[in-house]
N, C-alpha and C positions, 0 to 999 in steps of 0.2 A: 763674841768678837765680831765687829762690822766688819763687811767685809769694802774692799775698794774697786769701784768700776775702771778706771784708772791703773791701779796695780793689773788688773785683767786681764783689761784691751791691754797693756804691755807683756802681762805672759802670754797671751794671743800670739804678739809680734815676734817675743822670741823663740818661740816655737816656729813659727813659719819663715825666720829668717835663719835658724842657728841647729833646728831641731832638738836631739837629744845631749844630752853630758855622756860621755865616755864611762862606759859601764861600772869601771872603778871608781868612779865619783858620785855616781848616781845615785841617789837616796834610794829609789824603788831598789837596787841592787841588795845596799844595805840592809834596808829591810828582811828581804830576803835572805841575807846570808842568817838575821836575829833570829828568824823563822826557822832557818836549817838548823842553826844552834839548838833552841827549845826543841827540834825536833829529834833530834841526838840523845837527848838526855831528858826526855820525857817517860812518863812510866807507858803514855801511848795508853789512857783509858779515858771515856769521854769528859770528865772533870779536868785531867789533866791539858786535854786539848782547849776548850773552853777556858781554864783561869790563863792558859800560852797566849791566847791569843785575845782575850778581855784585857793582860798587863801589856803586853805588846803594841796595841791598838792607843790605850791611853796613854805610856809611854810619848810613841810618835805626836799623840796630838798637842801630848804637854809640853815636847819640844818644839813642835809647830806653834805653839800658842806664847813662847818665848819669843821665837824670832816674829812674830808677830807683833807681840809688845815693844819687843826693841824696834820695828819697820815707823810704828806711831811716833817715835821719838826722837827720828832723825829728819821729820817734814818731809820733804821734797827726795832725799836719799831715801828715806824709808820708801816710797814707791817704788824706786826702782831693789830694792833689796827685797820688799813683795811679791815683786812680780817675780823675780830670780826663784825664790823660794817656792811657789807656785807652780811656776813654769815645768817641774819635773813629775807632777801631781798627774798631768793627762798628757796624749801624746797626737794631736791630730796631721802635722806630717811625719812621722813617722809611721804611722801606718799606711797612708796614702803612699807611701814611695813603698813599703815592702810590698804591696798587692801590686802598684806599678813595674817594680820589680819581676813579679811571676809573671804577667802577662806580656812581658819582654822576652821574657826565656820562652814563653809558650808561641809565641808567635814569629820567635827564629827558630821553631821547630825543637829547639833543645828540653826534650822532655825532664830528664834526669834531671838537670839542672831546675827546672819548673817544682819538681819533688822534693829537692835539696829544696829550694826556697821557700817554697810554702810548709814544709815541717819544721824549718830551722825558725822562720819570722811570725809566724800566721797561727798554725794549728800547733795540738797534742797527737793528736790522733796518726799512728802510722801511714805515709804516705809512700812506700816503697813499689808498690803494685796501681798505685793508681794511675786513670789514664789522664786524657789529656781535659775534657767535660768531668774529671771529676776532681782534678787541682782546680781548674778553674770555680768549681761551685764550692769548695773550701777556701779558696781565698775570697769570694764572694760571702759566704756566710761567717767569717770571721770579720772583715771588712763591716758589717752589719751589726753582728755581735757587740766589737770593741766600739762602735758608735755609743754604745750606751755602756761599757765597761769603763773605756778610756777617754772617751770625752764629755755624754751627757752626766755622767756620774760624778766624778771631779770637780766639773762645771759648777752644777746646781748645789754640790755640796758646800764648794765656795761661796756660792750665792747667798747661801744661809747662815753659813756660821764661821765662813773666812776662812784661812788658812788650816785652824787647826779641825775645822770639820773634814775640808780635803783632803788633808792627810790621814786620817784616822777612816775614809771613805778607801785612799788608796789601800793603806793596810789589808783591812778587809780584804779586799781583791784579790791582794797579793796571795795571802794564807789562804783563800778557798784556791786560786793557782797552783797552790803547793800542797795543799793538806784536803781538798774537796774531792777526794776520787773515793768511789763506791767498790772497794777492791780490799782486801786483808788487814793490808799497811793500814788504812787511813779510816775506813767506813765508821771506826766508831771515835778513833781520835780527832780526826781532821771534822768531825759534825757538826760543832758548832759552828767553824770557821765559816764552811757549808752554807748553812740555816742565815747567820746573819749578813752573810754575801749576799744571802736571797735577798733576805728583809730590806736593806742598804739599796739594793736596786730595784726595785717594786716600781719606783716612780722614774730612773732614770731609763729603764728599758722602754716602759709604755710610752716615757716623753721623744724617743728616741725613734720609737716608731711612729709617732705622729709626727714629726719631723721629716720624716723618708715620704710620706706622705705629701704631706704640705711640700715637699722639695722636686716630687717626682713631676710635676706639671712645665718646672724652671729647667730640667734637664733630662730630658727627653723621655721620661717615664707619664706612668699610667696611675695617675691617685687614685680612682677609683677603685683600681683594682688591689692597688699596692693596702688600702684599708680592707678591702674585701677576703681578702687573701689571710692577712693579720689578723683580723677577727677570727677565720675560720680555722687557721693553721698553727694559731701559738702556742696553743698545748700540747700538742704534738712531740715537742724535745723532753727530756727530762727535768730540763732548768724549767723554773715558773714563768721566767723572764728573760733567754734566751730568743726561745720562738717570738715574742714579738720583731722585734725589730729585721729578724730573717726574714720573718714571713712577710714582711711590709717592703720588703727588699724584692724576695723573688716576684713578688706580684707586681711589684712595680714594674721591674724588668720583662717581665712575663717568661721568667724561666721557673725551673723546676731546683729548687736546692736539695743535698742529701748527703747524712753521714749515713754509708751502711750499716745494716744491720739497729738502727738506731730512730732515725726519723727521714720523713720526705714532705720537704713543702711544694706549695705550688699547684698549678693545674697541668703544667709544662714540663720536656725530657731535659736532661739536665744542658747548660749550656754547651751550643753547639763549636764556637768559638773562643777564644779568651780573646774576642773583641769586648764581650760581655765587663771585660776587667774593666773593661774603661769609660762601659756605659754604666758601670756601679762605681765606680771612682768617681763621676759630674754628678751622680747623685749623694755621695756621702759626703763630698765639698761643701756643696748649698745645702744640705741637712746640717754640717758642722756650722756653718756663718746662722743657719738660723738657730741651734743650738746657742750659739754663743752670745747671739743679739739674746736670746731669753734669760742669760745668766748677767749680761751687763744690766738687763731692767730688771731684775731681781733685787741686783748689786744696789742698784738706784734705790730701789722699793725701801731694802731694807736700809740703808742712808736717812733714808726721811724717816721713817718712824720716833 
């Protein structure tokens, strides 16, 4: 299915003028809840997680590839019915405002509150004991992160295969979110979900980090370093494709990222500031517009063919 540069640039617009649907509406929601469901009554052995979320996957995209078909055959309405459908597939402010968010609370001093927000909006990973350099270098490396989770991946999937590749790119996500932890519950049920999370983003992490790159020169960072950094530090996380675009991050900034006990990027101690939030916030902006420009020429690309 073509995808539309048009339908795009408008889920672009409604994202940046409207943000999210209210969680009870929200597909990615649903989603999720079909996920909890299979996950309830699974026999929870690696076949059983694998056929969850191979039906699940195509499921969504067969319904995405409906309203798809119906968007072609209202002309001018169908665009805007597109772009609606779309629009819930990635989230680029919505996450700009929850990182904006922390580094609010951190810089009137309200630690707790900085902890509430960055575990409720941003991270997994407990933040009860953390200080104040190390909320901020968690909403920095999620910031980073959901660059290529929630918007270059979405993005580019639409670019290729329209609607219903986006959504079956979100699914994915969704279920390694849910079902991707190396822990009792999930390690051998939640593996595939895992595996083809990885595979699904191979190319939107690295594009993601050439982005932070190519962005850091426009807003006040270091490209040189922000590639030098990425090269040297992306294998460092446990994901394949995670440490890209962190490590393109901290280098850009020239700070030090770090989940305990886990990974540490950078040359640098972790940030000193959550001024930091906002010199990674002017850079994930112009990474997302350039991001987006590469998905309308794509859009374009694939048009002409």
């Amino acid at each position: 299915m073509r995808p539309s540069p048009l339908a795009l640039l408008g889920a672009v617009s409604l994202d940046l003028a409207a943000g999210e649907p209210p969680d009870r509406w929200h597909p990615v929601a649903g989603i999720g809840r079909i996920l909890a469901w299979a996950d309830r009554r699974s026999e929870r052995t690696p076949a059983s997680g694998a056929a969850a979320v191979v039906a699940i996957t195509a499921g969504v995209g067969l319904a995405a590839a409906a309203v798809g078909c119906l968007a072609r055959r209202l002309g001018r309405l169908g665009l805007l019915l597109e772009a609606v459908a779309l629009k819930p597939a990635f989230a680029v402010h919505r996450l700009g405002g929850a990182a904006a968010e922390v580094g609010a609370a951190l810089e009137a001093g309200r630690l707790d509150e900085g902890r509430r927000l960055v575990g409720r909006h941003l991270v997994s990973r407990p933040t009860s004991s953390l200080d104040a350099p190390a909320i901020t270098s968690a909403a920095v490396e999620s910031l980073a992160e959901n660059l290529a989770d929630s918007v270059a991946g979405p993005l580019l999937a639409y670019g290729i295969g329209g609607l219903p590749a986006a959504w079956a790119y979100r699914t994915l996500n969704t279920a390694d979110a849910m079902w991707g932890y190396r822990n009792a519950r999930y390690a051998r049920f939640g593996m595939a979900a895992a595996r083809l999370d990885d595979a699904a983003n191979l190319v939107p992490a690295r594009l993601a980090a050439a982005a932070l790159v190519a962005a850091a020169p426009f807003a006040g960072g270091d490209g040189r370093a922000a590639a030098r950094v990425a090269w040297r530090d992306h294998a460092r996380t446990a994901s394949p494709n995670a440490g890209w675009p962190m490590s393109a991050m901290a280098g850009a900034l020239g700070v030090g990222l770090a989940k305990p006990g886990e990974y540490r990027l950078g040359d640098q101690p972790l940030p000193a500031t959550p001024e930091v939030i906002r010199r990674a916030l002017r850079l994930y902006r112009v990474a997302s517009a350039l991001l987006v420009a590469t998905a309308v020429a794509l859009t374009v690309w694939r048009r002409g063919r």
